[in-house]
Structures are given as structure tokens and as C-alpha cells.
C-alpha positions in Angstrom: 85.0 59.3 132.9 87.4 60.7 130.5 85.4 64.2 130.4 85.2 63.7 134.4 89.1 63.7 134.1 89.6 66.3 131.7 87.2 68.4 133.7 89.6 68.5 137.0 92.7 68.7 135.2 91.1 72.0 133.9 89.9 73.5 137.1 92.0 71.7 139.3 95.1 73.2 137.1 94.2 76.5 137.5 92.9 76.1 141.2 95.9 74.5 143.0 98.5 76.9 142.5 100.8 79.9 143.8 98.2 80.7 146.4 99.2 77.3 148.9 102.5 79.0 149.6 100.6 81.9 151.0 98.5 80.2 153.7 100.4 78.9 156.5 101.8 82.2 157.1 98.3 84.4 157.1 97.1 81.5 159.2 100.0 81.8 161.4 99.3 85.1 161.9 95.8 84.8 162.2 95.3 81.8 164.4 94.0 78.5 163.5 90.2 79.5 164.7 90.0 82.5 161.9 91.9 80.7 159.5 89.3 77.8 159.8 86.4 80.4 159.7 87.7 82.0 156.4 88.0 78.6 154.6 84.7 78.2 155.5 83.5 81.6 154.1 85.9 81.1 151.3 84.3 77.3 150.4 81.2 78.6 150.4 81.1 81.7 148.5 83.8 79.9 145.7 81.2 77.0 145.4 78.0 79.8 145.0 80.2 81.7 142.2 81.5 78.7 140.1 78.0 77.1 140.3 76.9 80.1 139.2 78.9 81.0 136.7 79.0 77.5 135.2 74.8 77.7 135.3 75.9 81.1 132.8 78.1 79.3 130.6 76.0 76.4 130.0 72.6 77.7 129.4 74.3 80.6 126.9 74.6 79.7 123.1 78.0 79.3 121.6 81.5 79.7 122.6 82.3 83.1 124.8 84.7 83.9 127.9 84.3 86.1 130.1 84.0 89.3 128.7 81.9 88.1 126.2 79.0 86.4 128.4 78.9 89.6 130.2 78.9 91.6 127.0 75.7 89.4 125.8 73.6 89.5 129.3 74.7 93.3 130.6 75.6 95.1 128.1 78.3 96.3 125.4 79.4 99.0 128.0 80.0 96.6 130.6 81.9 94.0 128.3 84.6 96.9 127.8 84.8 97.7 131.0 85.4 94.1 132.4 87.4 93.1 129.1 90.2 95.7 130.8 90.2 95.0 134.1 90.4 91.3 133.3 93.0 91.9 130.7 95.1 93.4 133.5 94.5 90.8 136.2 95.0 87.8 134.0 98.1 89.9 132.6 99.5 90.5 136.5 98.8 87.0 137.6 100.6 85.1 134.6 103.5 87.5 135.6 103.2 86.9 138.8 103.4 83.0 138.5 106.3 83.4 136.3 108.3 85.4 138.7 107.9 82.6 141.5 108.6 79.9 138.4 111.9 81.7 138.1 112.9 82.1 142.0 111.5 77.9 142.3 113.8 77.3 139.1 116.7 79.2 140.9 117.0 76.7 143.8 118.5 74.1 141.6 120.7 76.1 140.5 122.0 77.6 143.8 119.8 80.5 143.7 121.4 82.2 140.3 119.6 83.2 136.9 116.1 83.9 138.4 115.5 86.4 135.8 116.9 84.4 132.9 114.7 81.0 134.3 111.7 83.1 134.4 112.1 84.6 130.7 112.7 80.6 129.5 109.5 79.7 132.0 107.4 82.2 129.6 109.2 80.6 126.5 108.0 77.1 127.7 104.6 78.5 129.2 103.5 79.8 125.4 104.4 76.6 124.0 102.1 74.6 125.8 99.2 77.6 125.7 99.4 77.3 121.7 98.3 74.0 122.2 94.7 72.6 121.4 92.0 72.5 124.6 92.2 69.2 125.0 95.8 68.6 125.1 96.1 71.1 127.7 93.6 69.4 129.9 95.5 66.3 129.7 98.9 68.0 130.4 97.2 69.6 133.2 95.8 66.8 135.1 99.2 64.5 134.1 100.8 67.5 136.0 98.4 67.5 138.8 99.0 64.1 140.0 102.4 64.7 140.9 101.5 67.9 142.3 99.1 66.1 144.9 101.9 63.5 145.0 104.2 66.2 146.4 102.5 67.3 149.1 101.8 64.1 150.6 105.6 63.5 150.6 105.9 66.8 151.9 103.7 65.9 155.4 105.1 62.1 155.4 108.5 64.3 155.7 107.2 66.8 158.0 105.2 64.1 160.2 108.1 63.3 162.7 108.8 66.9 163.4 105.3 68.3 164.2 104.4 69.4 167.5 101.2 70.0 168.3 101.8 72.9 170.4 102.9 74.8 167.4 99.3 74.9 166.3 98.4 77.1 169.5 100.5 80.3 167.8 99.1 83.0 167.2 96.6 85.4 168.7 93.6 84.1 171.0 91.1 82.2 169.4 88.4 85.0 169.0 90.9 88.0 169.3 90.2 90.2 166.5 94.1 91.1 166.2 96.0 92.7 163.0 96.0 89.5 161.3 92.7 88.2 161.9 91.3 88.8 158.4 94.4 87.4 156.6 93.4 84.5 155.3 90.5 85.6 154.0 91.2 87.2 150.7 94.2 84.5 150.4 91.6 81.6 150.6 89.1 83.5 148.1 92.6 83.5 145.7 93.7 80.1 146.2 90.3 78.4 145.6 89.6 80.6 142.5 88.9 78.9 139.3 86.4 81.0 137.3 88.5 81.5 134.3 88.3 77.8 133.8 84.7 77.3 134.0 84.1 78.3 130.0 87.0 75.7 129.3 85.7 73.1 131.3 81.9 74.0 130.0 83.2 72.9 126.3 83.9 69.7 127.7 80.3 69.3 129.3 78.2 71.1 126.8 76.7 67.9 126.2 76.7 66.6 129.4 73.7 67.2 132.2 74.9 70.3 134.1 74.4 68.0 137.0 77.5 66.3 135.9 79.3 70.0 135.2 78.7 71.0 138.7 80.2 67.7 140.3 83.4 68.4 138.8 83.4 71.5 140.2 82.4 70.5 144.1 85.0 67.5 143.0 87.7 70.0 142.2 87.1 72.6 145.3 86.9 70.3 147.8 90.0 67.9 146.2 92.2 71.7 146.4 91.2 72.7 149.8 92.0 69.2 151.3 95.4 69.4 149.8 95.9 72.9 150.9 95.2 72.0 154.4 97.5 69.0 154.1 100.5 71.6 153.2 99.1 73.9 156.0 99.0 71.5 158.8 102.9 70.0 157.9 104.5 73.9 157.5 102.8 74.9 160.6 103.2 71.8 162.4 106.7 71.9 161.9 107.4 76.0 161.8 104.8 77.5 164.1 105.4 81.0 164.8 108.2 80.9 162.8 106.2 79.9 159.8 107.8 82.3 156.9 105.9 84.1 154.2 107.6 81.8 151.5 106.5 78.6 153.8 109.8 76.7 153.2 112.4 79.1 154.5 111.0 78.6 157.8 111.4 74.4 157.9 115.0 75.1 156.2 116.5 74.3 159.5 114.3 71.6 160.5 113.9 69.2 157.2 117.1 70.4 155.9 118.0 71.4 152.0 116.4 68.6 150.3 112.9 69.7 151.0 113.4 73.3 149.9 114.3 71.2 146.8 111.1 68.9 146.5 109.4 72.0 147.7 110.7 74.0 144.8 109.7 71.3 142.0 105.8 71.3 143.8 105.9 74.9 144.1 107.0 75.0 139.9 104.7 72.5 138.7 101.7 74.3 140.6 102.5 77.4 139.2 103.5 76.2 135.6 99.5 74.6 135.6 97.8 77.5 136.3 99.6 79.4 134.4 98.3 77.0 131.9 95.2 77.8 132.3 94.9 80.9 133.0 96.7 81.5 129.6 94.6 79.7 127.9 91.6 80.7 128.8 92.8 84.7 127.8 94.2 83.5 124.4 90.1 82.0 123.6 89.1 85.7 125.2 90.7 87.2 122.3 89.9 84.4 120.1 86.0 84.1 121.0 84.9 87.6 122.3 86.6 89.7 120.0 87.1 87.2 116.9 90.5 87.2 116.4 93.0 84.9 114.9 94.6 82.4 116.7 98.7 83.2 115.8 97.4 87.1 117.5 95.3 86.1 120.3 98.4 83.6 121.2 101.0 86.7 120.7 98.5 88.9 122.9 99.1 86.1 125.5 102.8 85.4 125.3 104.5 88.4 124.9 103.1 90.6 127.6 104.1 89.2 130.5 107.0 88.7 129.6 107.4 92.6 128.6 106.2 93.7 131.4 108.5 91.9 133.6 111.9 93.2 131.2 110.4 96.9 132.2 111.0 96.3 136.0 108.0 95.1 137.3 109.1 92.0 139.4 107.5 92.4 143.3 105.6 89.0 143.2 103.7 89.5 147.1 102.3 93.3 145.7 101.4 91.9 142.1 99.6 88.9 143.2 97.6 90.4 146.1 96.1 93.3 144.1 95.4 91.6 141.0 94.0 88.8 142.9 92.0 90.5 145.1 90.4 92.7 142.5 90.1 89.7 139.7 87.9 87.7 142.3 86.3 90.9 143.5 84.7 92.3 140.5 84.3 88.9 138.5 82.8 87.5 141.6 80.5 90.5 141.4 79.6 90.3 138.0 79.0 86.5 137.7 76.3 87.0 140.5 74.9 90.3 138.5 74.8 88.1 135.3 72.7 85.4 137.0 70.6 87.6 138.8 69.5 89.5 135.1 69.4 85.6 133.6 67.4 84.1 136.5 64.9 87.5 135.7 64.2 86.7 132.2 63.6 82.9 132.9 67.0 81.9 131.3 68.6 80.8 134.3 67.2 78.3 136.7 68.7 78.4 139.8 68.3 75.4 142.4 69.3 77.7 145.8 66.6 78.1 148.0 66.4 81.8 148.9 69.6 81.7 146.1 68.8 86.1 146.1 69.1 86.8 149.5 72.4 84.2 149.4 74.4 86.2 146.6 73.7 89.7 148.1 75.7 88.1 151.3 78.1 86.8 148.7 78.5 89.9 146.7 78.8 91.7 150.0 81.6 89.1 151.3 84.1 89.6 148.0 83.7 93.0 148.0 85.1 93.6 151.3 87.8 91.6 150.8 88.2 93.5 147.4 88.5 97.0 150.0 90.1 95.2 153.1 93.7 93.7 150.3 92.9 97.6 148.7 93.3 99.2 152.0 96.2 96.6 153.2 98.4 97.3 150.5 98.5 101.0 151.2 98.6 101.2 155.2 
């Protein structure tokens, strides 16, 4: 039970996070038909990629992440190649989240010293990342109860001021309007977890793989569930007005205090994946390229933070091309990796007609990859 536990506070930590306050407005725009089709898409093809993936992890000797699986089953040219273009996603995402810690932090302070709350947010973020694994499991599913917590309160709040009709917005329900492929490539982001699958296969190595793969159908369905909770209270309430920020829109309706307790969930979701997310880079440096824990931790912390002094601070543009292309090409790799294991009788995969399945899937994340490419520039 307590590696069960561990095990969501892991994935579940990285999972549930900055994504949820994109949603109801792609899905506004969209309409609740495409935005019902895409989490469909997007629960499938997140299930396929993490099952997969984990299936990578556990059958592969010793400790790796992901550049260093791919390194041992494609190639040395390949590792170098991914070990750069996940460097720079995980590097854009961490600075992402602690952009939106800083503007979440702001609200209790009247809106001031975003920059300043985001530099301490890093300060407090590298704490925690020096930390041991299992400690930062346990701090991430201690934090992930009251994140859950949150948005129940948020739709007991909501729940007197929902109309229905505010869920018929939106184009018609099979128009293929501007918006109709919104939530797509916001769904893939929000229910992506791969970068905690080699944590979370430490705590399973000696488990059945059986057990490893519950957590994770545990953990994707427990996020999406939640997600559509916060979805169907900002849209019940907003509608059409539904803002890109999600809370600006019920301002008038719920009043301050929930752009308060909205702020607090919105920090703790992004303060656990950034978690995570830094953790699983620092044992990147640590385990695929062997080096020491003080550097690999410095490689982590100081970055971002950087990075963010120089001027970059756009958190929309950062997180929708690093997280299109992070679940793009990793996506695409963890299916090539499987393919080459399943081929010399390493891997065995349960899917029936699994082949024919991850071509579809490869195809699927790789037009969102060119669809959030195309988007940002038009």
C-alpha cells in the first residue's frame, strides 16, 4: 500500500498541474462534443505511452532516465539528440510553472512582486528537488490531497451558479470551427506524466509490473476526473465568457475569495510538478551522464531561474511549444524504443494488434506536435 501511495504522489504530482487552468477555455472554444472527443483520444494514447514506457523501464537493467534508456536501446546518436531537446523542454516547463507560481503568489499580495515571488518560488522549488526520492513522493502526494481537496470546494462553490445552458457555447457540435482542435494538444499536456515513470519504476522494481501499470491507469484516470470536475464548475458558471486564465472569468460571479482559493490550488499544482519534473532532470544528469549530485542539482536550480532574469517570461508561448514538442518527440520515441525491444524479444507487450495501435498513436502526437507548431506562428 505504501509503494501504491508513493507511486501516485509521483505521477499524480507531476500529472495534475498547470495544464487544468488551460482547459475550460480551449473547451469553450471548441465545444463540449470536441472537447469530449479529445479527452478520449488524449486517455487513450497517454495510457498506450506510459504503459509503454513503464514496460521500458522495468524490463531495462539499472537505473537510467530518459535519455539514457534511449541511448541503451537506439543508439548513442539518438541519446544526444533527445538529451537536448529534453534538456530544453524540461528547462521551459520548470520556467514556465514558476512564472504562473509567481502571478498565483501575487494575488495575496494584491497582485505586486510577481517577479520577486517567482525567484523565491525557484529558491523553495530547489530545496525540496535536493531532497531524497522518497521524501519527494511523500511531499508530493501530502500536497496532492489538498490539491484534490481544492477543487471539490471549488464546484461545491461554483454549484449554485451553474446553468446548464452555458454548456451549449460554442460552435455546433460537429462544426469543424477555428477552435475545434484546441483541446487536443492541451489534454495530451495535462495528462502527461512520462518523466515520472523512471521515478515511480524505482519504487516498483520489485513489484509485478502488473502492480506498476495500476498506478498508472489509477493516476490517469484519478487526474482526468478532477480535471473534468474544474471544467464543468468554470464553464458551468462562465460559459462563453470562460477566460484563458479560468478564474478571471467567475471574478464577478463567486467574488474575490475564490480567485484566492483558486490561486493557492493553482500554486500547489504547479509547485508538485515542478517537483517532479525537477527531479526527475536532476537523476538525468545524475544517472545518464554520471555526475555528482551537488552538479546535477546546480544544473537543475539555476537555469530556470536564469533564464527567466534574461527576459524570458510569456508563460502561454513557453508552455505550449515546449509542451507540445516534449510530448511529441518523447511520445515518439517511447513507441520507437518498444517497437526495437518487442523485436529482439525483450519487451513483451500484452496489446493485441499493440503495432498497428502505436503507428495510430505515433501518428496522433505528431500532429498535434505540427498543429501547436503551426498555431503558434499563424
Amino acid at each position: 500500500m505504501l509503494k501504491f501511495v508513493k507511486g501516485l504522489g509521483i505521477i499524480i504530482g507531476l500529472m495534475f498541474g498547470a495544464g487544468i487552468f488551460a482547459l475550460p477555455f480551449v473547451i469553450s472554444k471548441a465545444g463540449i462534443f470536441w472537447g469530449t472527443i479529445h479527452l478520449a483520444i488524449a486517455l487513450a494514447i497517454t495510457l498506450l505511452l506510459l504503459f509503454l514506457y513503464a514496460e521500458v523501464s522495468y524490463y531495462t537493467e539499472g537505473s537510467h532516465r530518459f535519455a539514457g534508456y534511449v541511448e541503451l536501446i537506439l543508439g548513442k546518436k539518438t541519446k544526444f539528440f533527445t538529451f537536448l531537446i529534453t534538456v530544453a523542454s524540461y528547462y521551459g516547463i520548470l520556467l514556465a510553472y514558476g512564472v504562473l507560481a509567481g502571478l498565483f503568489l501575487s494575488n495575496f499580495f494584491g497582485g505586486l512582486y510577481p517577479a520577486l515571488l517567482t525567484f523565491l518560488f525557484f529558491v523553495f522549488g530547489a530545496f525540496f528537488i535536493f531532497l531524497k526520492l522518497e521524501k519527494i513522493a511523500l511531499v508530493n502526494f501530502y500536497l496532492t490531497i489538498p490539491l484534490f481537496g481544492f477543487v471539490v470546494y471549488f464546484v461545491v462553490v461554483s454549484l449554485p451558479f451553474v446553468k446548464l445552458s452555458n454548456f451549449a457555447g460554442g460552435p455546433g457540435l460537429f462544426s469543424f470551427s477555428n477552435g475545434w482542435f484546441l483541446p487536443y494538444g492541451v489534454w495530451l499536456f495535462a495528462l502527461s506524466a512520462m518523466a515520472a515513470i523512471p521515478e515511480a519504476k524505482d519504487i516498483f522494481k520489485n513489484s509485478p509490473i502488473k502492480d506498476f501499470k495500476k498506478v498508472i491507469t489509477w493516476s490517469v484516470l484519478l487526474s482526468a476526473f478532477f480535471y473534468c470536475l474544474f471544467i464543468f464548475a468554470i464553464l458551468g458558471v462562465s460559459g462563453e465568457g470562460t477566460s484563458e486564465d479560468s478564474f478571471s472569468g467567475v471574478l464577478d460571479v463567486l467574488g474575490g475569495g475564490i480567485i484566492l482559493a483558486g490561486s493557492a490550488m493553482g500554486f500547489w499544482a504547479v509547485f508538485t510538478s515542478f517537483l517532479s519534473l525537477g527531479t526527475d532532470l536532476r537523476d538525468m544528469f545524475r544517472f545518464d551522464f554520471g555526475l555528482s549530485k551537488i552538479f546535477s542539482w546546480f544544473l537543475v536550480a539555476v537555469p530556470p531561474a536564469v533564464i527567466f532574469y534574461l527576459g524570458l517570461q510569456d508563460f502561454t508561448r513557453i508552455l505550449g511549444l515546449v509542451g507540445s514538442l516534449g510530448v511529441g518527440i518523447m511520445g515518439t520515441l517511447v513507441i520507437l524504443m518498444a517497437r526495437k525491444m518487442r523485436k529482439n524479444h525483450q519487451l513483451f507487450h500484452s496489446l493485441k494488434f499493440g503495432g498497428f495501435v502505436e503507428i495510430v498513436a505515433m501518428a496522433a502526437i505528431l500532429i498535434a506536435v505540427v498543429y501547436e507548431i503551426w498555431n503558434l506562428f499563424v
